[in-house]
Residue, then its C-alpha position, 0 to 999 in steps of 0.5 A: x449699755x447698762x452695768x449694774x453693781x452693789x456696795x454695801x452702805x460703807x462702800x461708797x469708796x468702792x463704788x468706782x472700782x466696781x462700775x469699772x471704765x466710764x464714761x456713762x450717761x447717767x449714774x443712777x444711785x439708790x443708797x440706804x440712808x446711812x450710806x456715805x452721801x458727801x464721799x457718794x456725791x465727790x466719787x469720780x463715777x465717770x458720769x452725772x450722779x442721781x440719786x435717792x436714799x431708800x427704805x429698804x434695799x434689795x442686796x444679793x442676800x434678798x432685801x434688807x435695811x441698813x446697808 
């Protein structure tokens, strides 16, 4: 199964709650690069986390920079 979500840049916090029950595989994040990475990588995510800061970001809103 594969569940998608999006947080903005200072919702690390939030990411948890979002994805909803675990256990996963694998956590695949791609994090804009002022997202809060320490409270990304301590997050219980409910699996293995890997990841990449981007350069851009596609959001519900289109893409954008930032967050």
């Amino acid at each position: 199964m594969i569940r998608s979500v999006w947080v903005p840049a200072d919702g690390a916090a939030g990411l948890p709650a979002a994805l909803g029950a675990g256990p996963f595989a694998a956590v695949l994040v791609f994090a804009a690069p002022e997202a809060d990475l320490v409270a990304l990588a301590q997050a219980d995510l409910g699996g293995p986390l890997i990841g990449c800061t981007t350069a851009g970001e596609l959001s519900p809103e289109g893409y954008a920079e930032g967050g």
